[in-house]
C-alpha positions as a Markdown table, in Angstrom:
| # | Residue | x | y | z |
|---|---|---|---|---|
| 1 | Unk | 31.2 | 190.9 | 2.7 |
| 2 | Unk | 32.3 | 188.2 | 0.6 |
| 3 | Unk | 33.6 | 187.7 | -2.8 |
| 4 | Unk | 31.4 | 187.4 | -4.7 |
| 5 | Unk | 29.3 | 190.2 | -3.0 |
| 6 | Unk | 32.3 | 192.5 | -3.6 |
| 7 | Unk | 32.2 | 191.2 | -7.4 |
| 8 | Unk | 28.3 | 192.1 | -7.7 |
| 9 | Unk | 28.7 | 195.7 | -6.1 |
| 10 | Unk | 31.2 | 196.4 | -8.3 |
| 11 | Unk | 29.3 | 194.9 | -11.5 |
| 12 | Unk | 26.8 | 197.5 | -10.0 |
| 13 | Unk | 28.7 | 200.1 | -9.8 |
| 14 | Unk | 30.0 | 200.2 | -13.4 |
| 15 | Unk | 26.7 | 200.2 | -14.8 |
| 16 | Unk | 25.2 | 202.2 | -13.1 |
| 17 | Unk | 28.3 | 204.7 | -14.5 |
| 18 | Unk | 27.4 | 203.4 | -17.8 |
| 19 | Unk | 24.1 | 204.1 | -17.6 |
| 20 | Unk | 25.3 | 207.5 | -15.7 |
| 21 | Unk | 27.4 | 208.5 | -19.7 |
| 22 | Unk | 25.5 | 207.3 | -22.1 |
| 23 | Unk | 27.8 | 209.0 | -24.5 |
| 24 | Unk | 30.7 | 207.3 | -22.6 |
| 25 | Unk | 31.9 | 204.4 | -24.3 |
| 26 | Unk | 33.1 | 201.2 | -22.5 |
| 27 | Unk | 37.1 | 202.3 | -22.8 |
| 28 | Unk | 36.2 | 205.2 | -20.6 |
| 29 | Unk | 34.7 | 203.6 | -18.0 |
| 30 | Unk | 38.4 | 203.1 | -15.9 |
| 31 | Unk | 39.8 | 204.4 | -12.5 |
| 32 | Unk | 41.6 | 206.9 | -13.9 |
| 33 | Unk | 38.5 | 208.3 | -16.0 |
| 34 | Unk | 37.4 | 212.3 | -15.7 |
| 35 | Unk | 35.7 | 214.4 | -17.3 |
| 36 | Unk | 34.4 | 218.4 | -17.5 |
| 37 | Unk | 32.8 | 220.6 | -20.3 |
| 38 | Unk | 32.1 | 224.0 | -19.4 |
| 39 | Unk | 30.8 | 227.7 | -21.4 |
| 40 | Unk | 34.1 | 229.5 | -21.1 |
| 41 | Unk | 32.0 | 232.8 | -20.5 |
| 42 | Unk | 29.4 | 232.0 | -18.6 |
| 43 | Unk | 31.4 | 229.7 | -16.5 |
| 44 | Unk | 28.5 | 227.0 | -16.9 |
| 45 | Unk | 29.0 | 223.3 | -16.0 |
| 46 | Unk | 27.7 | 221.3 | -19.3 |
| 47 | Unk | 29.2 | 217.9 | -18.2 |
| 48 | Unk | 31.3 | 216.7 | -15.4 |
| 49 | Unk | 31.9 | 212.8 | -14.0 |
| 50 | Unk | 34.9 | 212.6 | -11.7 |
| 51 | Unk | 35.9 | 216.4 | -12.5 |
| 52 | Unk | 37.0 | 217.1 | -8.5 |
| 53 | Unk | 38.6 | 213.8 | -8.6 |
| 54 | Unk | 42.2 | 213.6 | -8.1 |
| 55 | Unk | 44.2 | 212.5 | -11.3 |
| 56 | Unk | 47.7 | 212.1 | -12.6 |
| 57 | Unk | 47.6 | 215.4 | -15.2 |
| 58 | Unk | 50.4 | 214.2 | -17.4 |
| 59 | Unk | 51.6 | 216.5 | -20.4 |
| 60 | Unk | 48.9 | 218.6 | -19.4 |
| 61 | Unk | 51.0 | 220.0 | -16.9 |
| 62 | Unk | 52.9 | 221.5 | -20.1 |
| 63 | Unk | 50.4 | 224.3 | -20.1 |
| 64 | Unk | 51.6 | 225.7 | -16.7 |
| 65 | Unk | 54.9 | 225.6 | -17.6 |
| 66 | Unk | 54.2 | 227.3 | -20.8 |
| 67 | Unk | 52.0 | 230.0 | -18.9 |
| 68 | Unk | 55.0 | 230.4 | -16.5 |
| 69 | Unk | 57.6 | 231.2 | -20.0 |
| 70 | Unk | 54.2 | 233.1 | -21.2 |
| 71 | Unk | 54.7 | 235.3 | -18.0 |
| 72 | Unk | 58.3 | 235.8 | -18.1 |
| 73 | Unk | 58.1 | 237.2 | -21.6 |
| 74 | Unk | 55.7 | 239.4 | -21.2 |
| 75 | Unk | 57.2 | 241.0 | -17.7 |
| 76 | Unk | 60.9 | 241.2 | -19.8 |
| 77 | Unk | 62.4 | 238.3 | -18.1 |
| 78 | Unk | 62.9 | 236.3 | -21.4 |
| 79 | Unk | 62.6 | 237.5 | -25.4 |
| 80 | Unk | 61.5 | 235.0 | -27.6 |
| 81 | Unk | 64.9 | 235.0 | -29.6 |
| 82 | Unk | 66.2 | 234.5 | -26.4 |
| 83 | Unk | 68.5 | 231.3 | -26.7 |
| 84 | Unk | 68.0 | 228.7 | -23.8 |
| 85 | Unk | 70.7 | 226.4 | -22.1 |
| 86 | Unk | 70.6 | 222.8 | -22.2 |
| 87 | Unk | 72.0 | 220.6 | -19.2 |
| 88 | Unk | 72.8 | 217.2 | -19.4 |
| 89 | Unk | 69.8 | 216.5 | -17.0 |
| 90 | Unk | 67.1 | 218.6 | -19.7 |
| 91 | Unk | 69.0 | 216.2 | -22.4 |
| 92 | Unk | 68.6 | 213.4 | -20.3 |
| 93 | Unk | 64.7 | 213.2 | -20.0 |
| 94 | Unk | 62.3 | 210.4 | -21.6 |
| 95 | Unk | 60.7 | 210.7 | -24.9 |
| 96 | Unk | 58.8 | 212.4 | -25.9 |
| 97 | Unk | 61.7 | 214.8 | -26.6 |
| 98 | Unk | 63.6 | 217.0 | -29.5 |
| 99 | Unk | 67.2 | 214.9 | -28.8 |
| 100 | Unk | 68.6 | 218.2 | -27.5 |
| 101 | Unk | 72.2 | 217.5 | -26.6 |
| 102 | Unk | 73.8 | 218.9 | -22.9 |
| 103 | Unk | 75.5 | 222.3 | -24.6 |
| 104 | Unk | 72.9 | 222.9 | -27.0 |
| 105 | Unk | 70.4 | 226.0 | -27.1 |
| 106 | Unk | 67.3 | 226.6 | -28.1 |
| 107 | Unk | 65.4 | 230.0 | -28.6 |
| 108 | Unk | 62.4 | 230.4 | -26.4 |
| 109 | Unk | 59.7 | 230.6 | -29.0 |
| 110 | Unk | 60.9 | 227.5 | -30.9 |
| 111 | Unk | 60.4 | 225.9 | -26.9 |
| 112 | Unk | 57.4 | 227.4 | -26.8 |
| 113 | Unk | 56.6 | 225.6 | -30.3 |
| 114 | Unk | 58.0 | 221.9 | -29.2 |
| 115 | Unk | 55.9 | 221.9 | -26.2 |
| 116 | Unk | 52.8 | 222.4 | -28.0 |
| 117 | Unk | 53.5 | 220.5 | -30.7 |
| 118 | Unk | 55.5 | 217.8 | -29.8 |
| 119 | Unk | 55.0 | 217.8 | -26.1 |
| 120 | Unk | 59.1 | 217.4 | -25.4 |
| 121 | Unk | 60.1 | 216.7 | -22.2 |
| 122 | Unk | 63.8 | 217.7 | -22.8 |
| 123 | Unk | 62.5 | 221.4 | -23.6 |
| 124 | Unk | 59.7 | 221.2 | -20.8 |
| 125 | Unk | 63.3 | 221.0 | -18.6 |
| 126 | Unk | 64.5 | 223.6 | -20.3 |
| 127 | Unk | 62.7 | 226.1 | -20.0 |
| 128 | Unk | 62.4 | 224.9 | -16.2 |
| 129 | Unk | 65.9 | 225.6 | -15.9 |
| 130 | Unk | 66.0 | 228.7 | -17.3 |
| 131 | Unk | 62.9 | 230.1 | -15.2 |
| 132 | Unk | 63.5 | 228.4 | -11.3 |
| 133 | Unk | 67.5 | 227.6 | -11.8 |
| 134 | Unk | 66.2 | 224.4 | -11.4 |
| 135 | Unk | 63.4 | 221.7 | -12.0 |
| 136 | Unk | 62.3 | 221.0 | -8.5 |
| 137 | Unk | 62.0 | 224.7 | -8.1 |
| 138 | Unk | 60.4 | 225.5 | -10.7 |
| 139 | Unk | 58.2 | 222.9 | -9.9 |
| 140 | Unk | 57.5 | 224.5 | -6.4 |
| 141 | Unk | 57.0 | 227.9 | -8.5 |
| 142 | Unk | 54.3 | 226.5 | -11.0 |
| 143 | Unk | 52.5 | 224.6 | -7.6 |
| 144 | Unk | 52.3 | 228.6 | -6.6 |
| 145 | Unk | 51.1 | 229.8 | -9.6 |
| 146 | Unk | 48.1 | 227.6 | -9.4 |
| 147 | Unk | 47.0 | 228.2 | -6.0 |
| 148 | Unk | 47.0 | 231.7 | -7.3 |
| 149 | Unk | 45.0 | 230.8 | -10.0 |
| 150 | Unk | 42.4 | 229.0 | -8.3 |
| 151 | Unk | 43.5 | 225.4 | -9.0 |
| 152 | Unk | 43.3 | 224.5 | -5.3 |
| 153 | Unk | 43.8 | 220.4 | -5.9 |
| 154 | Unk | 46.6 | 221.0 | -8.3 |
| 155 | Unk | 50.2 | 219.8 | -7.7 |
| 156 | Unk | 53.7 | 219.8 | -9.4 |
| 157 | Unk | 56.4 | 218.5 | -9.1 |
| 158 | Unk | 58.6 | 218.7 | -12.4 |
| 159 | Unk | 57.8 | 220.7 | -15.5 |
| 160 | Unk | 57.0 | 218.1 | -18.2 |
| 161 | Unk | 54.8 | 215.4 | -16.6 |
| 162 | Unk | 56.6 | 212.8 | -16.6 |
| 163 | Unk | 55.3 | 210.9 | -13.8 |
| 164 | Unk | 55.5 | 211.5 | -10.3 |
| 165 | Unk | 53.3 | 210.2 | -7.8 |
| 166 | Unk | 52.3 | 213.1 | -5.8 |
| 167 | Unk | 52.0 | 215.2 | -9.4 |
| 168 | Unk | 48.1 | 215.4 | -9.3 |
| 169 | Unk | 45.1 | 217.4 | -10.5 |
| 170 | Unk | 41.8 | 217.6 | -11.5 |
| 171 | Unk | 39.6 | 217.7 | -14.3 |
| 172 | Unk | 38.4 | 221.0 | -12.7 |
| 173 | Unk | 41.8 | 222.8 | -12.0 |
| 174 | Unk | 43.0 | 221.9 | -15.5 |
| 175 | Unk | 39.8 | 223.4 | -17.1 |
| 176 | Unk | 40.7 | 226.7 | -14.9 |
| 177 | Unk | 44.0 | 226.6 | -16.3 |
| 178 | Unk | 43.0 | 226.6 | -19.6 |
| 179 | Unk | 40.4 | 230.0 | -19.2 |
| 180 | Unk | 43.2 | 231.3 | -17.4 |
| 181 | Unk | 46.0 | 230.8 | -20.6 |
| 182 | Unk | 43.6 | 232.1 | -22.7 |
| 183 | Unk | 42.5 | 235.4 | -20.9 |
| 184 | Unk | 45.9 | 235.8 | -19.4 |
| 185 | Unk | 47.9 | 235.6 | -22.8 |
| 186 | Unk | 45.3 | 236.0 | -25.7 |
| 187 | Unk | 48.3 | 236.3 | -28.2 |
| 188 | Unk | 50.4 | 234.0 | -27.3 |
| 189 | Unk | 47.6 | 231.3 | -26.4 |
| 190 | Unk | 47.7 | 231.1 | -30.6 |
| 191 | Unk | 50.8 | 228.9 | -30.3 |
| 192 | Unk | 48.4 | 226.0 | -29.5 |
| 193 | Unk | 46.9 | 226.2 | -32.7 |
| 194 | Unk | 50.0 | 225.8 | -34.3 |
| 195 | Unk | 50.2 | 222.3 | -36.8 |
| 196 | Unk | 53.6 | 221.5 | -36.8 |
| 197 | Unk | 56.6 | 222.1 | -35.8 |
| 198 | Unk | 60.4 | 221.8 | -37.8 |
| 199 | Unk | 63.5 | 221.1 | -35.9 |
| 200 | Unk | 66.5 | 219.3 | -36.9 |
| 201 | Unk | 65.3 | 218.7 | -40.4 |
| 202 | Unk | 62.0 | 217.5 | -39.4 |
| 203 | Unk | 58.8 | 218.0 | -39.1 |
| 204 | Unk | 56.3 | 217.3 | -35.7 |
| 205 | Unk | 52.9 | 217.4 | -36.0 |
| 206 | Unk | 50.9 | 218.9 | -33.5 |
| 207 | Unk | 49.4 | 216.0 | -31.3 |
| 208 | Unk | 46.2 | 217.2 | -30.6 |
| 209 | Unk | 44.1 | 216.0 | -33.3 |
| 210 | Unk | 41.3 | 217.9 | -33.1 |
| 211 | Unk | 42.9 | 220.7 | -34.7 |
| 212 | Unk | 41.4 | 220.7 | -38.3 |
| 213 | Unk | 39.0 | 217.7 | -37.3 |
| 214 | Unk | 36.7 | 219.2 | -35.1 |
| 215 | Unk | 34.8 | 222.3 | -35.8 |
| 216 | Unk | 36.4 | 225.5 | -34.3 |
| 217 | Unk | 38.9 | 224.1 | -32.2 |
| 218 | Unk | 42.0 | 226.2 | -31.6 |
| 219 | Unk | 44.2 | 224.3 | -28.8 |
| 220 | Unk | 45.2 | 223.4 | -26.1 |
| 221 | Unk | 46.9 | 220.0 | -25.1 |
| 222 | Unk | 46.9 | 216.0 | -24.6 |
| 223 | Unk | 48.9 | 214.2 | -22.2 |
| 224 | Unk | 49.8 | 210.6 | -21.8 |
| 225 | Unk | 51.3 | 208.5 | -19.1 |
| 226 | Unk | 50.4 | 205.0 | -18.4 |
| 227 | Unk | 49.1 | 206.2 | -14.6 |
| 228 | Unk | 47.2 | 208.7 | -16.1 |
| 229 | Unk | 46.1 | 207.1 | -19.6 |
| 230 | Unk | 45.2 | 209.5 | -22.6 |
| 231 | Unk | 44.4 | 213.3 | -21.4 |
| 232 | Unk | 43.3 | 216.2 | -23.4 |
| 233 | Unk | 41.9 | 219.7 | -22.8 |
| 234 | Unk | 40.4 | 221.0 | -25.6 |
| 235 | Unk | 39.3 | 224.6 | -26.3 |
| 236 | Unk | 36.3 | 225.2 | -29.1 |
| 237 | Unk | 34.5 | 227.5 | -30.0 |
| 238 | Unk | 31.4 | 228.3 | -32.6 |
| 239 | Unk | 29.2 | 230.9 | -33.3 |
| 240 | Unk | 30.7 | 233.2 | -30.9 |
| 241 | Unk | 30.5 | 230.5 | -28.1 |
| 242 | Unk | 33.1 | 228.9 | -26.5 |
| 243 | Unk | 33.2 | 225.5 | -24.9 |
| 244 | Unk | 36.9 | 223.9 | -22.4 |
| 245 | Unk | 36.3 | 220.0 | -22.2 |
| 246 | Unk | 38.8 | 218.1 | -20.6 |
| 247 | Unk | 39.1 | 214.3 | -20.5 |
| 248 | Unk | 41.6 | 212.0 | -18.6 |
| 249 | Unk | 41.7 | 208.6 | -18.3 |
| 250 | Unk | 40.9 | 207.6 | -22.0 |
| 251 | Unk | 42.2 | 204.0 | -23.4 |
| 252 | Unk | 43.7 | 205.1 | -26.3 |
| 253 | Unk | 44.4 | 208.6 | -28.3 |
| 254 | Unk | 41.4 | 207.7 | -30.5 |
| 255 | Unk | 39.1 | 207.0 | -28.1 |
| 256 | Unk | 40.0 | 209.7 | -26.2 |
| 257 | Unk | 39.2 | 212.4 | -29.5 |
| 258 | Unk | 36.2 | 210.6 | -30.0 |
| 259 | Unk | 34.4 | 210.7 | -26.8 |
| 260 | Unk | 35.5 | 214.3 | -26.0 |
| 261 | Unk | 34.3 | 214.9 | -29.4 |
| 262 | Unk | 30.6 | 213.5 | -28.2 |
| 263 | Unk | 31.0 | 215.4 | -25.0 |
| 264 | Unk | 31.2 | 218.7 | -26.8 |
| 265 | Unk | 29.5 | 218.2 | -29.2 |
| 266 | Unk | 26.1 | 217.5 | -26.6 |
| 267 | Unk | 27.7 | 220.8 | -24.6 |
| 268 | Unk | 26.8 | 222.9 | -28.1 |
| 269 | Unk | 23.5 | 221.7 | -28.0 |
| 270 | Unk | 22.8 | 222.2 | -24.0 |
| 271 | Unk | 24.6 | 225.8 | -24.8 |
| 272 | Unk | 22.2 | 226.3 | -27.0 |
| 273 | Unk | 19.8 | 226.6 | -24.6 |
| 274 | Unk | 21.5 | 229.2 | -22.5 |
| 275 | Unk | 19.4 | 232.1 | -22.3 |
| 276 | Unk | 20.1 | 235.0 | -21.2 |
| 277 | Unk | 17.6 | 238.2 | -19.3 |
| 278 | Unk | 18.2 | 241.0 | -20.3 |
| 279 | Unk | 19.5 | 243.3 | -17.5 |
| 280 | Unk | 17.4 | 245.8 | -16.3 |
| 281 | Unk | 18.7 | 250.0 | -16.8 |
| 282 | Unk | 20.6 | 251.2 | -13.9 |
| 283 | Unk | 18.1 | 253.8 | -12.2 |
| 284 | Unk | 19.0 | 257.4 | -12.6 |
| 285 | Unk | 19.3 | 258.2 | -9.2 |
| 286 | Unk | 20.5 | 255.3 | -6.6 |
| 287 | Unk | 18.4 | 255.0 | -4.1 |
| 288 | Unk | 19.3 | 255.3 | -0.3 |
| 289 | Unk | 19.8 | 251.4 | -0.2 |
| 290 | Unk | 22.1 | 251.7 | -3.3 |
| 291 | Unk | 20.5 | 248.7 | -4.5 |
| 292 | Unk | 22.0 | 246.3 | -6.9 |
| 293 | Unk | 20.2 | 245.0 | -9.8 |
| 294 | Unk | 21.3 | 241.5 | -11.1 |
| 295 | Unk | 20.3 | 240.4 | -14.5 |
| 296 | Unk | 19.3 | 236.2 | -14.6 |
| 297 | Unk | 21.1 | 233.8 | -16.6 |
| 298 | Unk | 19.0 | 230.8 | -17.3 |
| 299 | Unk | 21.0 | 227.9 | -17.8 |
| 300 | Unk | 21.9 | 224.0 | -17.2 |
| 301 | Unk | 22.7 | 222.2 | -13.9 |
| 302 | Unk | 25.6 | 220.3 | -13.4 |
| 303 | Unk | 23.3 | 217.0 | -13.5 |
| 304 | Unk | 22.2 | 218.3 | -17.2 |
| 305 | Unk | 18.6 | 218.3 | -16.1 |
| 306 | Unk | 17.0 | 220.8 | -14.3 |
| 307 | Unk | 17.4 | 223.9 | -15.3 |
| 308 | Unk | 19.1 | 226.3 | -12.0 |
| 309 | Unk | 19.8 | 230.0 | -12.2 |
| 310 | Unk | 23.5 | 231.4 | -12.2 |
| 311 | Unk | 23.7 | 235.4 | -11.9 |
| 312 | Unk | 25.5 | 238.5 | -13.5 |
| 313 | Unk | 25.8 | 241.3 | -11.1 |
| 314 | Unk | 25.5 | 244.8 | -13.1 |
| 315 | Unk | 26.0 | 247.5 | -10.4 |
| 316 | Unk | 24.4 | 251.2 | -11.4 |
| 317 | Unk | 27.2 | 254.0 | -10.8 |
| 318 | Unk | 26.8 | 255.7 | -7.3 |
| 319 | Unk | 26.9 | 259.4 | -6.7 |
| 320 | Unk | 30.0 | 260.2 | -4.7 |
| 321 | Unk | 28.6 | 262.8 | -2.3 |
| 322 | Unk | 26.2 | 260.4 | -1.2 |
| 323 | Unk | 28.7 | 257.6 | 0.1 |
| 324 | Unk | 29.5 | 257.2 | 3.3 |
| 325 | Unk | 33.5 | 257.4 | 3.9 |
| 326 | Unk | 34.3 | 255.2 | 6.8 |
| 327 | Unk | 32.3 | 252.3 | 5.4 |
| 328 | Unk | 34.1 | 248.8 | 5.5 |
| 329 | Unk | 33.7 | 247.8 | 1.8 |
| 330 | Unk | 33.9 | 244.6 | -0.1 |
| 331 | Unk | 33.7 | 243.0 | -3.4 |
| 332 | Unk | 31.1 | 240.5 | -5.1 |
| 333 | Unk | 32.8 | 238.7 | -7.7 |
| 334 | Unk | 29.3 | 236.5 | -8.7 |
| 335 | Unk | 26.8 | 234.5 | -7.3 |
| 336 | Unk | 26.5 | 230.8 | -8.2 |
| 337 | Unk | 23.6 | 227.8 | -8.2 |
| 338 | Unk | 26.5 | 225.9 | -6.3 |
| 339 | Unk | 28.5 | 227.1 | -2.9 |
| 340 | Unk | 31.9 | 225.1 | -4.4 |
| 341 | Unk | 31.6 | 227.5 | -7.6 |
| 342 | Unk | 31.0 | 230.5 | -5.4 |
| 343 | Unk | 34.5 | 229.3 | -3.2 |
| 344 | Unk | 36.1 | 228.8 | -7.1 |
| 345 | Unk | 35.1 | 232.9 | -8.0 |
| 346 | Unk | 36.6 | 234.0 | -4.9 |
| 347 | Unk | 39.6 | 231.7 | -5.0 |
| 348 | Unk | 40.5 | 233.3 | -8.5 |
| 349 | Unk | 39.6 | 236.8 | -8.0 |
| 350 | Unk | 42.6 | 236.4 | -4.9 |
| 351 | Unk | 44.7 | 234.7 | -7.6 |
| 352 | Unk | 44.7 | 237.8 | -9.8 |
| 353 | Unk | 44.7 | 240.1 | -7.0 |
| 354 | Unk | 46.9 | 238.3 | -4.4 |
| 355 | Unk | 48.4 | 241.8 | -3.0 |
| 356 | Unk | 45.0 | 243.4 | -2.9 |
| 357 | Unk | 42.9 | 240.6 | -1.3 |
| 358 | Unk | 44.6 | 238.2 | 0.3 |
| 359 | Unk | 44.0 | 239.4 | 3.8 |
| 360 | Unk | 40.2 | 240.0 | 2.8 |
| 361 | Unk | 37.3 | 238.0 | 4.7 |
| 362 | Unk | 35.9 | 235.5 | 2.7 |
| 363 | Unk | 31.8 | 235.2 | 2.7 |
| 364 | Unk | 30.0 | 232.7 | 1.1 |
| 365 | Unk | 26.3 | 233.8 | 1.6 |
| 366 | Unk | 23.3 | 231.7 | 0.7 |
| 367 | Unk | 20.4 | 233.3 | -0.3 |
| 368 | Unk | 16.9 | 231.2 | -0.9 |
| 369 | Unk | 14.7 | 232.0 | -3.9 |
| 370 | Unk | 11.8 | 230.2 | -5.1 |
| 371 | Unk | 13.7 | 228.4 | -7.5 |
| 372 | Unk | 16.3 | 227.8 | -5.0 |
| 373 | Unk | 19.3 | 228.5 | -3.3 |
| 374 | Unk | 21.8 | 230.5 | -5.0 |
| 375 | Unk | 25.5 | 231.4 | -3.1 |
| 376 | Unk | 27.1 | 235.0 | -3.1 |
| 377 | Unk | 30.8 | 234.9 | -3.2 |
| 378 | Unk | 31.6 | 238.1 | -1.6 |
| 379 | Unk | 35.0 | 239.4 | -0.4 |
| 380 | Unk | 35.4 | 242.1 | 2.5 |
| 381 | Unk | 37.6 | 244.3 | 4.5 |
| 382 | Unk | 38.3 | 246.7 | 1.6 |
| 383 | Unk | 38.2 | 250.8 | 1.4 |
| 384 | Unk | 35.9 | 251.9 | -1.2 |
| 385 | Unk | 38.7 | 252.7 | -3.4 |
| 386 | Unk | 40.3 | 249.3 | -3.3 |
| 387 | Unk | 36.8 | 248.0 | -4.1 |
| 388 | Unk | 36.0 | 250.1 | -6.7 |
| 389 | Unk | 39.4 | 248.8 | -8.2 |
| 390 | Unk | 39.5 | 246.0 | -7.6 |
| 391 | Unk | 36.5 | 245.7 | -9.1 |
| 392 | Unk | 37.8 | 247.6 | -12.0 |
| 393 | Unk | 40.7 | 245.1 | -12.7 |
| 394 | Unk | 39.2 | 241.7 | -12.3 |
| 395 | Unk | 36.3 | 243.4 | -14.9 |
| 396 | Unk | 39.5 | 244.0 | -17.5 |
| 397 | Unk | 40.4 | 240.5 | -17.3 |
| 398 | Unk | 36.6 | 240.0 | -18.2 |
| 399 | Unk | 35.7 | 238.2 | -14.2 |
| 400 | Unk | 32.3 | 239.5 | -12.5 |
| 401 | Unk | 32.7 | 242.0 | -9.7 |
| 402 | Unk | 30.8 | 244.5 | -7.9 |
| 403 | Unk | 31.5 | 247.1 | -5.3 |
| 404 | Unk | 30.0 | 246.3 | -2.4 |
| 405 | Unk | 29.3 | 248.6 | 1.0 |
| 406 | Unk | 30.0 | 247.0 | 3.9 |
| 407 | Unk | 26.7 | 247.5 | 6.0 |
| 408 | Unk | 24.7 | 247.6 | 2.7 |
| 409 | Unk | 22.4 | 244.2 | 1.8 |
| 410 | Unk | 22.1 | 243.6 | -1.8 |
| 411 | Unk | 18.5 | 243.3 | -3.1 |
| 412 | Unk | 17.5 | 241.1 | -6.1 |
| 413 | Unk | 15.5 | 241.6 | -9.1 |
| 414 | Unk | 13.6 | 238.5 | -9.4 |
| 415 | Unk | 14.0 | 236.8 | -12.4 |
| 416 | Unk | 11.2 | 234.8 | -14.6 |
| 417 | Unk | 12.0 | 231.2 | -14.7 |
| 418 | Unk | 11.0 | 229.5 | -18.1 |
| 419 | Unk | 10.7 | 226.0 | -19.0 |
């Protein structure tokens, strides 16, 4: 190919992503550009270009290491008033930073403050170092974490996002991330709404600029590195809906708010059109098949067009004389227009049940309707008991799930599709 071919194809190729964004202006059109906005409860795709795509996550990876001091203060490992130590290597770190000199301290929740407000990569160390003993550790810990979690394309390698070459993500993993912060640590997830921040005699302003300029937006975080350009995931909600968008890759901080502004802005209205079946009553007495009835979720595709069918499994109570004891039993933590969001349920049901469901058998099960295939995400190799609660857990952390008998097949209640 010569040249000038090369040249054409790739004149090509950008317009056809222009044409591909309409709401995209030309700064966002780069190499390092991705972008996701999802219904934070129904788990519905509104937008996504380049969301699996790998991507340098910045000060984004801030919200891990804040979930991580979120954790240890809620299992007793660190109080907030809890005064941190600060090494010559944490003082040593690239701006953004507090100027926290080797010797210093700092209590945990004014850390928790400078990371959301000012994004400081001395305190990012910090709190690091007071967590894994050290950095690269801690590092390793967080990379853990978000396996756990889910966020299978997710790497760290230090604790503020500075950058590192192999420190990667997606627009995908961090979206995760940002449902998991919130459901994880509803009261402390409040901190990202926080304006600014004093310390030293002055005042940081929270760097997210959304807050107080966008509608119902209560966090979470930007990020900037020149490999990365200008990041943000952005949690909003309205009306009793809540949309995560995440964008990397912008030109500037400006453009950045602005098109993630658009994006959301489109994801209200296509959320708007969301509607939801009602389920049907449990029957009074379950039949021998102990069938499950599943209520229909109408809602959008991931290519914004035609309408697909995600599902809500609602399982009627079983009598317990008429079980059968020795049964291999499993879970059913959803079903999904989409097998990669069906692998994506299953990967964060293990991440909150690691102990319980780790050594499960994963099955990803297609089933064809008329309006197309839809993907079970089903885990098996439990008793009934550990179904039952494990069902009962992942439900308190508000994630679908549904005992399932082992030799049982789950039947379907149709549901009506509507233009």
């Amino acid at each position: 190919m010569t040249r000038c071919s090369v040249r054409i194809l790739a004149t090509i190729v950008l317009g056809l992503l222009w044409l591909a964004a309409p709401s995209m202006g030309r700064a966002e059109v780069t190499a390092k550009y991705a972008a996701l906005v999802l219904d934070a409860d129904t788990g519905t795709i509104l937008f996504e270009r380049q969301a699996a795509a790998e991507r340098h996550p910045a000060s984004l990876t801030k919200i891990m290491t804040l979930y991580m001091l979120f954790d240890a203060i809620e299992h007793g490992k660190i109080s907030l008033n809890q005064r941190l130590k600060v090494s010559a290597r944490a003082a040593g770190q690239a701006p953004s930073k507090l100027g926290l000199q080797p010797g210093d301290s700092i209590r945990a929740k004014d850390a928790i403050l400078a990371l959301v407000t000012k994004s400081a990569n001395d305190v990012a160390v910090v709190v690091a170092e007071a967590l894994g003993e050290t950095e690269p550790r801690f590092a390793r810990l967080m990379t853990d974490r978000a396996r756990r979690l889910g966020m299978r394309n997710t790497t760290f390698r230090n604790a503020s996002g500075l950058h590192h070459p192999n420190q990667i993500s997606t627009a995908y993993d961090m979206a995760m991330l940002a449902l998991a912060i919130r459901r994880d640590f509803p009261k402390e997830y409040a901190y990202f709404s926080t304006r600014s921040f004093s310390w030293g005699g002055r005042e940081y302003g929270n760097h997210n600029k959304l807050l107080g300029h966008y509608e119902g937006t209560d966090g979470i975080k930007t990020g900037y590195i020149g490999a990365s350009g200008f990041n943000l995931v952005a949690s909003v909600e309205r009306n009793g809906r809540r949309l995560i968008g995440v964008v990397f890759g912008g030109r500037s901080g400006p453009l950045r708010d602005r098109h993630m502004k658009r994006l959301l802005t489109s994801g209200f209205e296509k959320a708007d059109e969301i509607r939801v079946a009602h389920v049907v009553p449990p029957i009074p007495h379950p039949r021998p098949e102990r069938e499950v009835q599943l209520a229909s979720v109408e809602t959008a595709s991931v290519d914004n067009s035609n309408p697909v069918h995600a599902l809500v499994q609602v399982a009627p109570e079983v009598e317990s004389g008429s079980r059968d004891e020795g049964a291999e039993w499993g879970i059913q933590v959803g079903a999904y227009a989409t097998e990669i969001r069906a692998q994506r349920s299953i990967a964060l049901a293990r991440g909150h049940l690691s102990d319980l469901l780790t050594g499960t058998d994963i099955l990803v099960e297609p089933l064809d309707r008329k309006s197309g295939t839809i993907y079970r995400a089903r885990l098996f190799g439990l008793s009934e008991q550990e179904a039952r609660s494990a069902c009962l857990s992942l439900k308190r952390k508000q994630l679908p799930c549904v005992p399932v008998p082992g030799q049982t097949e789950l039947t379907m209640a149709s549901g009506s599709k509507k233009g």
